[in-house]
SERO-4910 file (N, C-alpha, C, O; in steps of 0.05 Angstrom, whole numbers):
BEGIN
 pado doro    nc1    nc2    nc3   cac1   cac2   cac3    cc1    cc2    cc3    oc1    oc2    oc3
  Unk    A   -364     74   -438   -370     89   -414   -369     71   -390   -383     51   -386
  Unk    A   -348     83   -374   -352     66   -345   -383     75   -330   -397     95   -329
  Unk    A   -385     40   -316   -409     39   -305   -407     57   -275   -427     64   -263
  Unk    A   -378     63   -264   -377     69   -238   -349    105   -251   -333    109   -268
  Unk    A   -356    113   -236   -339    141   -250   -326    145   -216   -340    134   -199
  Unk    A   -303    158   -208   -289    172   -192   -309    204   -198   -320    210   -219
  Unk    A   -308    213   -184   -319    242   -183   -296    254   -159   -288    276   -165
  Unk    A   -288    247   -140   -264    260   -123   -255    250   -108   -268    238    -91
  Unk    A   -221    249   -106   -211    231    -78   -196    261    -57   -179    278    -64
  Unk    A   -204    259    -42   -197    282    -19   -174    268      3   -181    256     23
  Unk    A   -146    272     -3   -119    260     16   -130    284     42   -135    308     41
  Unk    A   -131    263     65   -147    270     93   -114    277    109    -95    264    100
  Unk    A   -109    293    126    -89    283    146    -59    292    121    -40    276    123
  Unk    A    -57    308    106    -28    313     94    -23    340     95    -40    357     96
  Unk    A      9    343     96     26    324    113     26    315    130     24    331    148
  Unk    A     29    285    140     31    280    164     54    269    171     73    269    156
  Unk    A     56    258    201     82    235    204     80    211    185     59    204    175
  Unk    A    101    200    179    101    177    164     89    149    173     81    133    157
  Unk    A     89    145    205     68    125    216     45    131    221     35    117    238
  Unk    A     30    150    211     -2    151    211     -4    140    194     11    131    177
  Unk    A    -33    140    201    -47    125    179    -57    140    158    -65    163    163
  Unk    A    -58    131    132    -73    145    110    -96    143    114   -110    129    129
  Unk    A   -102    165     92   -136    171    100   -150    189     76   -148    214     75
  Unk    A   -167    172     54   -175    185     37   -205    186     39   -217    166     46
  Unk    A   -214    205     33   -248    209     20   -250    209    -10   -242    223    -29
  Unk    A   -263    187     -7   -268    180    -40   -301    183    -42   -319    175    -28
  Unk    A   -301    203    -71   -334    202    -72   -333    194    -99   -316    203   -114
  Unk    A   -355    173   -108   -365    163   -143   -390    161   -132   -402    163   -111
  Unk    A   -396    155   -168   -420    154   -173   -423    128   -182   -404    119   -195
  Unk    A   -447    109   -179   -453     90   -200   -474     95   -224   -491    110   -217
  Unk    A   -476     89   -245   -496     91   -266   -510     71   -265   -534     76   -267
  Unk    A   -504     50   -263   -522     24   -265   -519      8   -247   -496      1   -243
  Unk    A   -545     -5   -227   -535    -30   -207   -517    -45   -205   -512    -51   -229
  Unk    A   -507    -52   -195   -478    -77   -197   -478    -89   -178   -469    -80   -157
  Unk    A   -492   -120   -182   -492   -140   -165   -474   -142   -145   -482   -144   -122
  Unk    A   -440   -143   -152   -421   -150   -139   -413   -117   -124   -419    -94   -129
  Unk    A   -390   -136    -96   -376   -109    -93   -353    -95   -107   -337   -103   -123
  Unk    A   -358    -68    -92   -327    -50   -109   -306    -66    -91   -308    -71    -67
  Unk    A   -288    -71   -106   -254    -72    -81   -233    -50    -86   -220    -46   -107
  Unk    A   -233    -39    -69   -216    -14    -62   -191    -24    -48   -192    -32    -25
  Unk    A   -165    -23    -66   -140    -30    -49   -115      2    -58   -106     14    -77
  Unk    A   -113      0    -26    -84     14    -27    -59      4    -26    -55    -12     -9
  Unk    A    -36     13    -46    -15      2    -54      7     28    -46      4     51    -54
  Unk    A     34     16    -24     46     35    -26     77     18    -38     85     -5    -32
  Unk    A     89     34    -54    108     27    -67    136     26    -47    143     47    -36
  Unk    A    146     10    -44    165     11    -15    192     15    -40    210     30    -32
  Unk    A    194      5    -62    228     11    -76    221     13   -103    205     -1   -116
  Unk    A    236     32   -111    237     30   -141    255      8   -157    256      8   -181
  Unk    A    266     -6   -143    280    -22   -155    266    -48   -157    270    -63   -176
  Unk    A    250    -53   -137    236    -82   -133    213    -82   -122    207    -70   -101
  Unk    A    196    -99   -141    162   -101   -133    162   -115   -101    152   -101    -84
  Unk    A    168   -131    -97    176   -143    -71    165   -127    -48    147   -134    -33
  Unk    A    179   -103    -47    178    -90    -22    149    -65    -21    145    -45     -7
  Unk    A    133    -81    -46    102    -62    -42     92    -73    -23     97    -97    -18
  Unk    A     73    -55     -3     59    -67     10     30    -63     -1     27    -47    -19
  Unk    A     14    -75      8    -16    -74      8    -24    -68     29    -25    -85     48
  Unk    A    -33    -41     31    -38    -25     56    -64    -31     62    -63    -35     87
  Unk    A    -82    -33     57   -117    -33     54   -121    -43     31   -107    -37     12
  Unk    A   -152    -68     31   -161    -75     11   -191    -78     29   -195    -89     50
  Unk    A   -210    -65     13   -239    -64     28   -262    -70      7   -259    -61    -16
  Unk    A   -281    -81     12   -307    -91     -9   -333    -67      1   -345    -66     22
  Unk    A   -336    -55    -18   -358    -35    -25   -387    -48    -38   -388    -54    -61
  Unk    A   -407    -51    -22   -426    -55    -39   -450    -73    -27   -456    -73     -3
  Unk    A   -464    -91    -50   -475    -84    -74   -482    -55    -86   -501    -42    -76
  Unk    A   -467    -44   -108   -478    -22   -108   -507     -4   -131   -510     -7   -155
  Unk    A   -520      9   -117   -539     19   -133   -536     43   -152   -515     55   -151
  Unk    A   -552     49   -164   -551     72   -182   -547     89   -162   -563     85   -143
  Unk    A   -524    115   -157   -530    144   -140   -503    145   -134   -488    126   -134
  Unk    A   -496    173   -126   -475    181   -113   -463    173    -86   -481    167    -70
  Unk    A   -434    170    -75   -431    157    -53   -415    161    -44   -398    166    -62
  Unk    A   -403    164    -18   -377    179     -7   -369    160     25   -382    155     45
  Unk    A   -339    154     15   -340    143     42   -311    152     52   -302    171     40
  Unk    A   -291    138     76   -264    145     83   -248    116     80   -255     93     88
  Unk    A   -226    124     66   -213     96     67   -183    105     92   -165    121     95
  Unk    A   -193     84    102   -174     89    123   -149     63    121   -157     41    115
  Unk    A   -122     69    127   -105     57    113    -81     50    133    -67     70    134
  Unk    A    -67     26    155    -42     35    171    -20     46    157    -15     28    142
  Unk    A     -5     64    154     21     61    143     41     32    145     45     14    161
  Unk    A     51     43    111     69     25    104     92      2    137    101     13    158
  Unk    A     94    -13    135    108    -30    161    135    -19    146    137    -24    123
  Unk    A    160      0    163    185      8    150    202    -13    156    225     -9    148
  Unk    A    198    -35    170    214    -57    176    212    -69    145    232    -79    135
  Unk    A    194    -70    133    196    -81    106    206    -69     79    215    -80     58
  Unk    A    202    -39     90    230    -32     64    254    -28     72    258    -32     96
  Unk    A    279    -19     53    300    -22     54    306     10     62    301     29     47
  Unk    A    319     10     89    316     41     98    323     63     77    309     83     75
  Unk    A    350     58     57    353     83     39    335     88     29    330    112     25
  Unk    A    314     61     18    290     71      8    261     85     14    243     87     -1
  Unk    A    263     96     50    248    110     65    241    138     56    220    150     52
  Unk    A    278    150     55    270    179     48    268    177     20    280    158      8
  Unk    A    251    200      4    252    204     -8    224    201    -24    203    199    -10
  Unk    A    223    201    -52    203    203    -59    192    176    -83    205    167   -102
  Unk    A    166    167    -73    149    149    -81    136    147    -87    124    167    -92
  Unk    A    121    120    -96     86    124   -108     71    110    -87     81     91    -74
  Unk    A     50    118    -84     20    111    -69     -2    102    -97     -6    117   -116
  Unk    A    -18     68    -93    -36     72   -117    -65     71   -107    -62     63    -83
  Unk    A    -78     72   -109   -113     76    -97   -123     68   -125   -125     81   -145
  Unk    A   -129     41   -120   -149     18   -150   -172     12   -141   -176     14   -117
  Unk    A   -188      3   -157   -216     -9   -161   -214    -22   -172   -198    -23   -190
  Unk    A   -232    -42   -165   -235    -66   -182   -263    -72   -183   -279    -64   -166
  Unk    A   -273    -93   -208   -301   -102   -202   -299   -138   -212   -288   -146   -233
  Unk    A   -306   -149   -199   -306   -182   -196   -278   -184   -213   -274   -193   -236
  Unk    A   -263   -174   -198   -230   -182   -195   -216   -166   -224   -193   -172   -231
  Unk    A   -234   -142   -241   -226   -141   -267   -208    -96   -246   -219    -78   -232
  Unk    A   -193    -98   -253   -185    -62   -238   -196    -51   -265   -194    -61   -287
  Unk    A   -211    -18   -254   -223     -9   -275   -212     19   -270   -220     37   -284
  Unk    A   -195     24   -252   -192     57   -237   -161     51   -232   -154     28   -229
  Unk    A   -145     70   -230   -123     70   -213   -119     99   -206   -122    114   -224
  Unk    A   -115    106   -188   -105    139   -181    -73    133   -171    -66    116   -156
  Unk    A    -61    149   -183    -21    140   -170    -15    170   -161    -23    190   -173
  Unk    A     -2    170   -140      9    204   -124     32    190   -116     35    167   -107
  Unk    A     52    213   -120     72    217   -122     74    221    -84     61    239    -74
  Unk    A     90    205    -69     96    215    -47    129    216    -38    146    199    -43
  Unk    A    131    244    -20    158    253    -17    155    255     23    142    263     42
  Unk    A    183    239     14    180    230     48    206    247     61    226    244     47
  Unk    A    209    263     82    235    271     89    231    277    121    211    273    134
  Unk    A    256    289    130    257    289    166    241    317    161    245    334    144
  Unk    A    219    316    182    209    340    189    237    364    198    230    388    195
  Unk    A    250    361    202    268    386    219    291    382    191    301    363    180
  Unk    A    292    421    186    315    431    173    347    417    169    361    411    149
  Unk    A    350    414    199    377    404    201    378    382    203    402    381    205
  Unk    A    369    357    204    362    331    197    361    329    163    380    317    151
  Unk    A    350    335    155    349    336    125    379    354    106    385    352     82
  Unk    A    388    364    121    411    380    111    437    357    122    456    351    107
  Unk    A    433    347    151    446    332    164    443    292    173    451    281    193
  Unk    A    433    284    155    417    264    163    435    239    181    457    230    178
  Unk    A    421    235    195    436    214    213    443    198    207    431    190    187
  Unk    A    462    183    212    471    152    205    452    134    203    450    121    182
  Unk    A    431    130    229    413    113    230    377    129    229    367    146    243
  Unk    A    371    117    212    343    133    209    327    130    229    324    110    243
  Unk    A    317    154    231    300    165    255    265    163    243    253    184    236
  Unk    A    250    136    242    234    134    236    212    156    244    202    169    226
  Unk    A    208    159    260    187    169    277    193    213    275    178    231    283
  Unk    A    223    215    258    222    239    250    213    251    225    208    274    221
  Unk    A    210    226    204    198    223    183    172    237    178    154    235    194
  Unk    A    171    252    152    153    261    150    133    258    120    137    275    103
  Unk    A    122    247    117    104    242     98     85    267     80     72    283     94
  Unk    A     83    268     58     79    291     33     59    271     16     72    256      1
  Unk    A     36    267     15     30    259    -16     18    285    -37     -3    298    -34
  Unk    A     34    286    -55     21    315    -70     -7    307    -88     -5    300   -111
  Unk    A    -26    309    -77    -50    306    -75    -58    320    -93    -79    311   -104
  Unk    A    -47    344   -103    -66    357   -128    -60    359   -156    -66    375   -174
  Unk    A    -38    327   -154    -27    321   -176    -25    288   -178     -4    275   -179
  Unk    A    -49    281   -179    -65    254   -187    -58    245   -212    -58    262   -230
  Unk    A    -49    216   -220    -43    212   -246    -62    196   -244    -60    185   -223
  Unk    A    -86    187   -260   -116    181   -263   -115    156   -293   -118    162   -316
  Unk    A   -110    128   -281   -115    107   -316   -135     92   -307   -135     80   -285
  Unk    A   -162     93   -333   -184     86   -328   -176     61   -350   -160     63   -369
  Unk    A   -194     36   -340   -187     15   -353   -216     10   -362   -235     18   -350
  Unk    A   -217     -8   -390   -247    -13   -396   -243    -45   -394   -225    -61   -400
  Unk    A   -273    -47   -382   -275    -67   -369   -310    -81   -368   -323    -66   -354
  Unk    A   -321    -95   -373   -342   -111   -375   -354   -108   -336   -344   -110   -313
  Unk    A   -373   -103   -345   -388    -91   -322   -407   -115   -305   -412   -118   -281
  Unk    A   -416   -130   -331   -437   -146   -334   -424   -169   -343   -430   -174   -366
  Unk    A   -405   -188   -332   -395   -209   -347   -409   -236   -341   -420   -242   -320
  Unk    A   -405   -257   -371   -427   -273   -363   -405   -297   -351   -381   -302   -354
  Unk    A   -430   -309   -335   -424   -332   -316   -395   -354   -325   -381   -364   -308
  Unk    A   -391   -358   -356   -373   -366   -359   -354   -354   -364   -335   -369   -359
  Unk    A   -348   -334   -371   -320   -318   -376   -301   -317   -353   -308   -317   -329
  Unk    A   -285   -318   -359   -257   -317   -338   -244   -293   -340   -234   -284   -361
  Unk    A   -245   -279   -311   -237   -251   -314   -209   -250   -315   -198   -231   -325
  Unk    A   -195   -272   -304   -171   -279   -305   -156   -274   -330   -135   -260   -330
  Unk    A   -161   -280   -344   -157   -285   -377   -161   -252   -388   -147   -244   -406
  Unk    A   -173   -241   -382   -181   -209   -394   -151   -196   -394   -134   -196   -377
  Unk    A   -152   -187   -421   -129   -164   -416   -144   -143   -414   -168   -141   -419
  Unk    A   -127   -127   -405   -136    -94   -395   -116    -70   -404    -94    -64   -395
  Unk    A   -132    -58   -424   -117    -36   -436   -127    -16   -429   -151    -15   -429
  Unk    A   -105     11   -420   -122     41   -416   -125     47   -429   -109     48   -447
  Unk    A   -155     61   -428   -168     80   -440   -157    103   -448   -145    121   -437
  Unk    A   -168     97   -482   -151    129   -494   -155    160   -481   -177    169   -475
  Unk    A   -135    169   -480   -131    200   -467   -151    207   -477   -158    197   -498
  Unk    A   -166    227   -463   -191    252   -467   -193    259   -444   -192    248   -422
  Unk    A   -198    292   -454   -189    313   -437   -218    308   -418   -213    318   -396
  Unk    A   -240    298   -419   -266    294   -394   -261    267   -375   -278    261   -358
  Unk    A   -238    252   -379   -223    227   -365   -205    231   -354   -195    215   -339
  Unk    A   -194    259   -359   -172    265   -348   -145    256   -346   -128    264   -330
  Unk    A   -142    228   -371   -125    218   -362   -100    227   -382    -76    228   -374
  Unk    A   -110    233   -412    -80    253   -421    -62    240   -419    -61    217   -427
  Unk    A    -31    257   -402     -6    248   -403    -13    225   -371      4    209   -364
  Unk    A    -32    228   -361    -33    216   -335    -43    185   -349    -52    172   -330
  Unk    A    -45    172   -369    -36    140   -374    -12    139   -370     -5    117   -377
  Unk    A     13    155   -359     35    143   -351     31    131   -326     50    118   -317
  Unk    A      8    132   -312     15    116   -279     19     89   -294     40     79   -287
  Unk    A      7     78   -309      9     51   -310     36     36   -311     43     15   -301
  Unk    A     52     56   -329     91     58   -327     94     75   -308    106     95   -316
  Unk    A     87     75   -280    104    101   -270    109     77   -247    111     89   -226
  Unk    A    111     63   -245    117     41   -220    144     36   -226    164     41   -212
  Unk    A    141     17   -264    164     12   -273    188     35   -282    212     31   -286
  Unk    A    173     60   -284    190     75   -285    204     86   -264    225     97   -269
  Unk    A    197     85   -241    215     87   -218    233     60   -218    256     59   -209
  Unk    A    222     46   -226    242     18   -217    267     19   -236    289      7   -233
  Unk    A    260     34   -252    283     33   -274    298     58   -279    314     59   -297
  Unk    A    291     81   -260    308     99   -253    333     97   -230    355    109   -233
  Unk    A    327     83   -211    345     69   -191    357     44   -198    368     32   -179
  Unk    A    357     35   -224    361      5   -221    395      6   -230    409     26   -234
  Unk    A    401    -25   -233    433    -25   -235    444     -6   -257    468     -4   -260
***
């Protein structure tokens, strides 16, 4: 049993333009005190072909946290499009929203995002040169792929978290995670749908 549970992430602001900023409400719970903080990082996947062009959109420290429920906004800049490779703008990607506890990730949430020109004829007609700022941003939000990792809550002073492997937690239908242990391959599986 995880010491810290997800109970809801609420995508704030969708659809929007593709240069806003993201914006989630995340509410958990803790069960037991936990000295250290949570780290909450956002990952947006810039190519399926190459890890390279992820960015790390937000990474924020939660805490010390106590036993009780808790709700906060993670607020996020959009991806820099100077750093991906423009064909790789339109179209559709992953966004990951992780936790971690003294450096061990115990959560991942992955959404599927579909990026295209706001206007009909732009998308039917697309320009030679991309029109950043016509871009329009989709994350389908009510289709969360959810891999909970087990993970030592309480680790002692000598252990090296470094060293931990981390396997997901077997599917059950109150974890929700089922067919949704594919986020953990769904990175590489984009990468290997586009690849040579």
């Amino acid at each position: 049993m995880s010491a810290v549970n997800i109970t809801n992430v609420a995508v704030l602001d969708n659809p929007t333009a593709f240069l806003n900023p993201f914006q989630f409400e995340i509410s958990y719970e803790c069960l037991i005190p936990l000295d250290d903080d949570l780290e909450w990082k956002l990952i947006y996947v810039g190519s399926a072909e190459d890890e390279n062009y992820d960015q790390q959109l937000e990474s924020v420290l939660v805490g010390p946290v106590n036993v009780g429920t808790y709700r906060f906004v993670l607020q996020a800049d959009p991806p820099d499009p100077s750093k991906i490779r423009e064909e790789d703008i339109i179209g559709v990607t992953v966004l990951l929203l992780t936790c971690s506890y003294v450096g061990q990730e115990f959560m991942r949430v992955g959404y599927y995002v579909n990026n295209d020109y706001d206007d009909e004829q732009l998308r039917e007609e697309p320009p030679a040169k991309l029109l950043i700022d016509r871009v329009q941003r989709n994350i389908l939000a009510d289709k969360p792929r959810v891999t909970k990792f087990p993970i030592n809550f309480h680790p002692e002073p000598s252990t090296s978290t470094g060293q931990q492997q981390q396997e997901p937690q077997t599917a059950s239908p109150e974890n929700h995670t089922g067919d949704d242990v594919v986020i953990g391959a769904l990175v590489g599986f984009f990468r290997k749908a586009n690849g040579p």
